[in-house]
N, C-alpha and C positions, 0 to 999 in steps of 0.2 A: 406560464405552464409550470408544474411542481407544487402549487398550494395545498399542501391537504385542506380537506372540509371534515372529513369527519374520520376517526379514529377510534377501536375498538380493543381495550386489549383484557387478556384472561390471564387468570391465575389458580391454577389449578380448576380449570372449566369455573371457575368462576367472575363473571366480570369485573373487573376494579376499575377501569374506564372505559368514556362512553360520550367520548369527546366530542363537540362541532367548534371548529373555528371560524372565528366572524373576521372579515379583513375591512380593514380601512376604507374611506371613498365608497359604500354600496357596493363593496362588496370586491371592487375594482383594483383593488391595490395589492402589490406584495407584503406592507406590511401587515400585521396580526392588531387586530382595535379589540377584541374580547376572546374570551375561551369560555363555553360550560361543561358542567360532568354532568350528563344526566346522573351516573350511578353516582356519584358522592364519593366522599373521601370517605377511604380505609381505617384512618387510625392506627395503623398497624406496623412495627417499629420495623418488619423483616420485611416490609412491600414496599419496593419503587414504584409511586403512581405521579398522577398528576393532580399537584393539590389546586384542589381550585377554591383557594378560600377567600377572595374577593368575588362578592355576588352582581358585581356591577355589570351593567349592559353597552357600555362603552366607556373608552379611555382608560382601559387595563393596561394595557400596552404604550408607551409612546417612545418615539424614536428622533435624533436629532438629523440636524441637515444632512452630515452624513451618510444616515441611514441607519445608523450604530442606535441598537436599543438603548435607550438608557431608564427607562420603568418597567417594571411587573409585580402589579400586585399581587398575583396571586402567591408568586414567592414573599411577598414583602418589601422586595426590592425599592426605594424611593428616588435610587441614582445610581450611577455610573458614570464616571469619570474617564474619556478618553485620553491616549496620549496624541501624539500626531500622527504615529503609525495606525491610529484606531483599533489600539490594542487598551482592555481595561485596566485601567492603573486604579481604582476605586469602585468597590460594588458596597453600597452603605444598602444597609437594613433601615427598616423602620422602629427597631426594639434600641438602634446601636451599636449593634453588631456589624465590625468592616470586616471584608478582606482588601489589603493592599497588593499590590504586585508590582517590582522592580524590573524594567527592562534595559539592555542597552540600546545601541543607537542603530543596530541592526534586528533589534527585535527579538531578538534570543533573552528568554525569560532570567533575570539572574537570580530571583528570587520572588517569596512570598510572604505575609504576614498575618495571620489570623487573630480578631481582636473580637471577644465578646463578652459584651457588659453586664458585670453581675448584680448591678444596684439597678432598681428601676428608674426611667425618664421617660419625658414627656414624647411621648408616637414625634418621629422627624415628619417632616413636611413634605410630599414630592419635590424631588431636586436641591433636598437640604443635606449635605454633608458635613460632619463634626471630623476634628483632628482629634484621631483618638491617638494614646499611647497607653504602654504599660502602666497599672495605678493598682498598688499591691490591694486586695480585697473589693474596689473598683471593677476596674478594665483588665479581662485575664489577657495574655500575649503568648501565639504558639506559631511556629513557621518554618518553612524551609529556606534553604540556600541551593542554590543549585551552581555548579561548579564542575564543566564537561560531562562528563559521565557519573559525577561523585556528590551526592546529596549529603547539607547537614540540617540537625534540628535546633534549632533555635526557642529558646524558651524566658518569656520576663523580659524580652528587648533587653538581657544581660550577656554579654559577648561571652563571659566564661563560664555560663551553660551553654555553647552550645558542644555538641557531638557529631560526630560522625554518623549517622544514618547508614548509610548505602553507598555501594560501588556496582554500580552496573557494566553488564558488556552483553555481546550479541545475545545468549543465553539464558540470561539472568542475570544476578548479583549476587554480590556478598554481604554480611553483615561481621561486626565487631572481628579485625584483620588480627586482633592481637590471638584470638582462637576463633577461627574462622568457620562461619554459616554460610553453606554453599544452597544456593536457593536456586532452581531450573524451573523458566515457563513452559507450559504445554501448551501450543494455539491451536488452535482450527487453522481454516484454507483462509480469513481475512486477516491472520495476525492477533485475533484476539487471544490471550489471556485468560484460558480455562483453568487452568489448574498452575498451580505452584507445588513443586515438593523438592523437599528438605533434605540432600545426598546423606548429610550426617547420617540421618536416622531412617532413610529410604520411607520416607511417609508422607504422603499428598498432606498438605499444611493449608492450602484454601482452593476454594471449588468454585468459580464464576459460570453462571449460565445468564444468556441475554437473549433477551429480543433482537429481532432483527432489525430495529431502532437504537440498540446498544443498551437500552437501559435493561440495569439486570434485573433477571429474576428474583422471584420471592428467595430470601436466604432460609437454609436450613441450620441445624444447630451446630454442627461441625465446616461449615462451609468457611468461617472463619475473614470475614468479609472485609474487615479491618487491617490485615494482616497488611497489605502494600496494595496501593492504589493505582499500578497502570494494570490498566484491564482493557475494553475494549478498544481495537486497534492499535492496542501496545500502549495508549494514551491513557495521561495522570486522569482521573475521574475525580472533581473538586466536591466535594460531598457537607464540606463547613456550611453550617447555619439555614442549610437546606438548597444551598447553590445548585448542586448535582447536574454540574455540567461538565462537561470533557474540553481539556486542551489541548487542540489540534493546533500549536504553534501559532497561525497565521488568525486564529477566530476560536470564538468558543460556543461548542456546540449541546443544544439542550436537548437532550434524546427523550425525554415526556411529549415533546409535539415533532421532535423530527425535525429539528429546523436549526441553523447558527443563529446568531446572535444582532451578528452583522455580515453586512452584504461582501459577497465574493469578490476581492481585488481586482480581480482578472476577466471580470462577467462579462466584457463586450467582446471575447472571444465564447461567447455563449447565451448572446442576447436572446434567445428565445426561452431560456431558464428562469426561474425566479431566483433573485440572487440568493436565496438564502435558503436553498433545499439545500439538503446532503444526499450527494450520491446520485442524482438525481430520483430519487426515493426509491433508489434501488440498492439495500445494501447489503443485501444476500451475497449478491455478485459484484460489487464494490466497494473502495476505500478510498478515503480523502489523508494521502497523508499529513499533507500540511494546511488541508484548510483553504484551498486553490484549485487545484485540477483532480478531480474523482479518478479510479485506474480501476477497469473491467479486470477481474480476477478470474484467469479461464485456464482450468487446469495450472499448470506451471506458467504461464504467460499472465504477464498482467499490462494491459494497454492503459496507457495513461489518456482519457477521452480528452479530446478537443476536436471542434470543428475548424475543419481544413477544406482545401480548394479539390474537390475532386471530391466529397466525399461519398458520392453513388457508387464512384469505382472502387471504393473501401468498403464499401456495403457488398460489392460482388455485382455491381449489375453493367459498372462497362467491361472490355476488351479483357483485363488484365483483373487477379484479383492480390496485390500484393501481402494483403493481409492474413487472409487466410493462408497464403504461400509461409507464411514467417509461424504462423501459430503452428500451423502443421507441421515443420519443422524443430518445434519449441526453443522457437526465437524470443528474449525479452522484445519487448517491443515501447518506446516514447513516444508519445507524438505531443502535439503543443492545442488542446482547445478542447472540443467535446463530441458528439455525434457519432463517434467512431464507433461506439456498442451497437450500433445497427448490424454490423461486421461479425458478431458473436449472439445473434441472437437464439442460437439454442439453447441461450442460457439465461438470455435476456428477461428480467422480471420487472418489469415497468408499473410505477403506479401513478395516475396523472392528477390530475382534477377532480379527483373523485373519492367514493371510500376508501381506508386505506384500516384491513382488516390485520393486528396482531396478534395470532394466536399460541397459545401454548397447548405442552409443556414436553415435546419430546427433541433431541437433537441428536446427530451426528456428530460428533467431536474427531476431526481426522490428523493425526501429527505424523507424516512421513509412513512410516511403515508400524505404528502403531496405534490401534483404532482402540476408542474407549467410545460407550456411552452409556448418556444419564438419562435417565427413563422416568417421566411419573405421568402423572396422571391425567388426561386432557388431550385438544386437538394436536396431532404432529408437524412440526416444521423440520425437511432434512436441508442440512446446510450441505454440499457436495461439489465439487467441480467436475464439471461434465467435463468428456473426452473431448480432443482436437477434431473439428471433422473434417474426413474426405475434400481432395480437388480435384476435382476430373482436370479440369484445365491445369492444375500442375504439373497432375502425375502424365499428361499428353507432354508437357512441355519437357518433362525428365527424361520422358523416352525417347523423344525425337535428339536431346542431346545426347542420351547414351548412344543413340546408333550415330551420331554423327562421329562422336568420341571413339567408337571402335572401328568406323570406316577411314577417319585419319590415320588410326594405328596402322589398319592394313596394309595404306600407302607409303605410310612409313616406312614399314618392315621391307617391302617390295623392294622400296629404293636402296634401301642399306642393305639388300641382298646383290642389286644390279651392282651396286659398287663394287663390294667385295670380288663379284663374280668378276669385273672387267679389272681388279687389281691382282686378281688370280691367275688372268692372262699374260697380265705384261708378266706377271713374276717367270711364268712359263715358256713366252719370247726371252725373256736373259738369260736363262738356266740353260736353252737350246742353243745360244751364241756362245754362253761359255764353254759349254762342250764340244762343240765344232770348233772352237779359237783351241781348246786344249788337243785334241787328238789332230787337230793337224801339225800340232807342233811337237807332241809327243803319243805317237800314235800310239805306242805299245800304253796308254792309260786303260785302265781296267774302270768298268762302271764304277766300283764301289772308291775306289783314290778319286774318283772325280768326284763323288757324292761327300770324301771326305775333304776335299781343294771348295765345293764352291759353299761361300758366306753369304745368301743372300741380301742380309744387311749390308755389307762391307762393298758387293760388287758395285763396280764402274764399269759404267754402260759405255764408256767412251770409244772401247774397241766398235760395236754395233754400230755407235752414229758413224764414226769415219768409215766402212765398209761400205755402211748407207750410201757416202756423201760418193762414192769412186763407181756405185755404179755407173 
C-alpha cells in the first residue's frame, strides 16, 4: 500500500505533469520499472517537473539486492554506489557528471563533492563509474564540507580555497562573521522554508513555494532560488546536474514521484507500507525527519506514527482514548512505528493506490502569530493545522477527579477543624486547674493577675495528673 499510479501536477492552471507509474513484477512490486509524462517535458529553466527523457517501456529503473536504486534514466543516472549504511557515496551521470558524498561511521554526512565534466566522452554504460577529480579546463570541482552546524565551500579540490559558507542555528544563519549577515527562516506548520529575510536590510531575500510533494513551485524573478538550499522540511534540496532530491539524513528523497530512493530501515515496524512512500503520501499533515518514522503534525502536537499493540485504542475505539487525552492537552507526543494517524484523522489526508492529484497555486503560509500569503493563479491548496478536538471521555474523567479532589479537601478541612476543636479543650481544662490551684492558694488573685500568671506554653499539667491520681 502507498504506490502511486498516477500523478498530476499544474503550474499556473497549466499541466506540466501527467505522470503513470508502471512497477515491477506486473505490476506487483514496490519497486518502480518505468515512468511516462503524458504532457511532456517543459523545457523551462524556472519549472520543477519530471523529466522524463528516457522513452523506454521497461528497465528505467533498477535497484540492487538491497533495494537501494541504483539507475534512472530518466535523470541520467547510470549508478550509484552504496556504502554499507546504504547511504550514496557515488551518483555517476552518464555525460560524467559525479556527485561524491563523504560519510562517517555513524552516518552523519561530513561532506560533499560536485564534479562536472566540461570536455565531451563517450555516454557511460549502466553501472559504469569513472574516478573523477579536479582537471583544470577538464573536470570542474565545487562542494561542501559540513562540520556541526558550520558549512564550508570548497572549490578546485584546492584546500586553500576553501571558505567559510555558513553558520547555522535554530533560526537561521549567518554569513561572512568578520561583518556579519543575519539571515531568519520563515516556515509554515511542516518546517518548511518559505521565505528567508535578511535583518541587515529588513528585506525577504528568497521566496519558496511547494507542492505538497515538496517539489517547489515555478520560481519567479525575485524569488531568488539559489540563494541557500534547505527548503522543504528544513532539508538541503541537492539540485547539481539535475539530482533534485532532498536529504533526509537517513535516505534521499525525490519529490517529482513522491517516493525515497531507498527502502525504510525500520519498514517491518510498518509492513503494511511500501517501503519507500513518504509520509505515508500524506504530506500536508506530515514529516519524515530523518528518513525513518513519519510524525502527524496536528496543531502544536506532532505524533511520531508507528504501529503499536493496542492500536484501535489509539484510534479511540476501546475503553480509554490516551491519545486524544495528550493532544487535547497539547502534549508532544513519541511513539515508535506507524498507524497511529488513525487517532487524528480530522486531519488525516490519505492517498493510497490510487490517483494522486497536485494542484496549484494558492497557499497559506503560517509562522506563529504572523500570517503572510502568496496568491496566484490556479486551483487552491490551504496548508493549516486544524484544532485539538473535544473528549467527552476525558473531560468525564476530569470531572469526576475534580469532585473527588474537592470532597478530599472537605474531609480534610473537617478533620483539622475536629483537632483544633479537641486541642481547644484540653487548653481550657489547664487554664481551669490553674486557676482553681491559684485562688486556693492565694485567694485574694484578681481575674486579670491570673490572666497575667498563666503561660500556656510554659504550663505543667503535673498539678492536674496528681489531684487526678488522690481521687
Amino acid at each position: 500500500m502507498g504506490n502511486v499510479l498516477t500523478l498530476k501536477r499544474k503550474s499556473n492552471n497549466k499541466l506540466v505533469d501527467d505522470l503513470t507509474l508502471h512497477y515491477a513484477n506486473g505490476e506487483k512490486s514496490n519497486q518502480i520499472d518505468w515512468i511516462t509524462d503524458a504532457q511532456g517535458t517543459q523545457a523551462l529553466n524556472n519549472i520543477k517537473e519530471y523529466q522524463d527523457i528516457s522513452k523506454a517501456t521497461s528497465g528505467e529503473f533498477t535497484y540492487d539486492t538491497n533495494g537501494n536504486m541504483v539507475k534512472d534514466k530518466d535523470r541520467n543516472i547510470v549508478a550509484i554506489r552504496y556504502n554499507i549504511l546504504n547511504l550514496p557515496d557515488i551518483i555517476q551521470f552518464q555525460n560524467g557528471n559525479q556527485i561524491k558524498n563523504l560519510y562517517d561511521a555513524g552516518g552523519h554526512k561530513l561532506g560533499t563533492e560536485y564534479f562536472t565534466q566540461l570536455t565531451n566522452i563517450s555516454p557511460l554504460t549502466d553501472g559504469q563509474i569513472v574516478n573523477q577529480n579536479y582537471i583544470s579546463g577538464a573536470v570542474d570541482q565545487s562542494g561542501t564540507v559540513y562540520i556541526g552546524n558550520i558549512e564550508y565551500n570548497t572549490l578546485h579540490g584546492n584546500a586553500s580555497q576553501t571558505t567559510l559558507s555558513r553558520i547555522y542555528n535554530d533560526e537561521g544563519y549567518v554569513e561572512n562573521p568578520a561583518n556579519p549577515q543575519y539571515y531568519y527562516f520563515r516556515h509554515d506548520h511542516l518546517g518548511d522554508n518559505r521565505e528567508v529575510w535578511l535583518a541587515n536590510t529588513n528585506t525577504t531575500v528568497q521566496r519558496t513555494q511547494y507542492y505538497p510533494s515538496g517539489l517547489p513551485w515555478a520560481y519567479q524573478i525575485d524569488d531568488n532560488p539559489g540563494l541557500q538550499h534547505r527548503k522543504y522540511n528544513g532539508k538541503e534540496f541537492v539540485e547539481m546536474h539535475g539530482y533534485d532530491t532532498y536529504d533526509i539524513e537517513w535516505r534521499q528523497y525525490y519529490p517529482a514521484i513522491m517516493r525515497f530512493q531507498t527502502p525504510d530501515p525500520q519498514i517491518e515496524d510498518a509492513y503494511n507500507l511500501s517501503p519507500y512512500t513518504m509520509c505515508s503520501d500524506n504530506m500536508v499533515n506530515k514529516i519524515d525527519p530523518d528518513g525513518r518514522f513519519d510524525w502527524a503534525v496536528f496543531g502544536k502536537v506532532m505524533l511520531q506514527g508507528a504501529k503499536v499493540e493496542g492500536a484501535e485504542e489509539l484510534a479511540g475505539a476501546g475503553p480509554e482514548d490516551p491519545v486524544a487525552d495528550l493532544v487535547a492537552a497539547g502534549t508532544f507526543l513519541v511513539y515508535t512505528g506507524i498507524a497511529i494517524h488513525h487517532a487524528i484523522q480530522a486531519t488525516s489526508q490519505t492517498t493510497s493506490n490510487s490517483s494522486y492529484n497536485q494542484s496549484t497555486n494558492t497557499n497559506s503560509i503560517t509562522n506563529n502569530n504572523q500570517s503572510k500569503s502568496n496568491v496566484k493563479t490556479g486551483n487552491s491548496q490551504t496548508t493549516a493545522a486544524a484544532p485539538a478536538p473535544k473528549n467527552p471521555k476525558k473531560e468525564a474523567r476530569e470531572d469526576a477527579k475534580q469532585k473527588r479532589k474537592e470532597q478530599d479537601g472537605s474531609e480534610k478541612k473537617a478533620k483539622d477543624n475536629g483537632k483544633k476543636l479537641e486541642k481547644a479543650k484540653g487548653k481550657d481544662a489547664r487554664r481551669q486547674a490553674h486557676d482553681m490551684k491559684e485562688k486556693g492558694s492565694r485567694p485574694n488573685r484578681t481575674d486579670q493577675q491570673l490572666n497575667e500568671d498563666y503561660n500556656p506554653d510554659n504550663y505543667n499539667d503535673t498539678w492536674e495528673r496528681t489531684n487526678r491520681g488522690k481521687k
